[in-house]
C-alpha positions, -999 to +999 in steps of 0.1 A: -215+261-354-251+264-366-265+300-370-300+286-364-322+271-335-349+243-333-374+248-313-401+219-305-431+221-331-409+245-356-420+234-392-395+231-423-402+224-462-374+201-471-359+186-503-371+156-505-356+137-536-372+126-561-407+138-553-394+173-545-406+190-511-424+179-475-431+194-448-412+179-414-415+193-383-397+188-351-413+170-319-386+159-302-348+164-294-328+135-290-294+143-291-273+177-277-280+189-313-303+163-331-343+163-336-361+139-345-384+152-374-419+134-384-436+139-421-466+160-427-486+152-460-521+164-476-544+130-463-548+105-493-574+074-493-549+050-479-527+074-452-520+064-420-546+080-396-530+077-361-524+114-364-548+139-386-544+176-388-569+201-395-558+233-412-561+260-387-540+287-365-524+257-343-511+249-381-485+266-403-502+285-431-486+258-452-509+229-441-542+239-469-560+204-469-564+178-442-528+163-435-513+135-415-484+122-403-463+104-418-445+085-394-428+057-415-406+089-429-390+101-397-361+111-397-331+125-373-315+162-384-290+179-364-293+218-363-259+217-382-278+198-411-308+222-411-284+255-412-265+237-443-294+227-461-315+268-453-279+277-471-281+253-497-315+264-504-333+231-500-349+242-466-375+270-456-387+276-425-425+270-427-434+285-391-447+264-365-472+241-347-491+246-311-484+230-285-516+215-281-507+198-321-471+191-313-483+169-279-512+151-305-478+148-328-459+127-306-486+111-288-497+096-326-459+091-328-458+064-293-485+046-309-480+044-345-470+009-359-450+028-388-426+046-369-389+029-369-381+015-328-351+037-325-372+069-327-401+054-307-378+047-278-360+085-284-393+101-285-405+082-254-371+091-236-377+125-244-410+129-235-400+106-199-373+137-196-399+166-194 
């Protein structure tokens, strides 16, 4: 059993092989102990700009420049993986977003062309679920 919780909007710096660390943070749960996680990334000339963030306190500390989200790199974690991987040492908690940012989050996330079908449909069941 996992020693850690995931709350909606709670931000982790992950190993990310082979260009090191990202920040993912969680914006929807879609299994008894699975979240579906969406990229954050400092913006770049040819980023995806369904979803912008400004650096601010709805942010975590860790988001300096103007990011977006990355939805093509989504990605399902269960808590179990998260716990194994804080252990491991390739994940650090990096606080968490508003909810104000988290709802922008997945709203970018329903219309986005880049993010994979299966977690469209899982974030739109979730959100369906509230």
């Amino acid at each position: 059993m996992a020693s850690i919780s995931i709350n909606i909007g709670d931000a982790f710096l992950l190993t990310t092989p082979p260009n090191d660390r990202h920040l993912y943070i969680a914006i929807a749960q879609i299994a008894d102990d699975s979240y579906l996680f969406v990229n954050a990334t400092t913006r770049r000339d040819n980023s995806e700009t369904t979803c912008i963030l400004t650096p601010g306190a709805d942010l975590p500390d860790f988001i300096k420049n103007e990011s977006v989200i990355v939805y093509k790199y989504a990605r399902e974690i269960s808590v179990v993986d998260v716990d194994k991987l804080i252990v491991q040492g390739e994940c650090t908690s990096k606080g968490y977003c508003s909810t104000t940012i988290v709802e922008q989050i997945q709203q970018g996330g329903l219309v986005s062309k880049r993010l994979a079908n299966k977690y469209k449909t899982a974030l739109k069941a979730f959100l369906e679920a509230l």
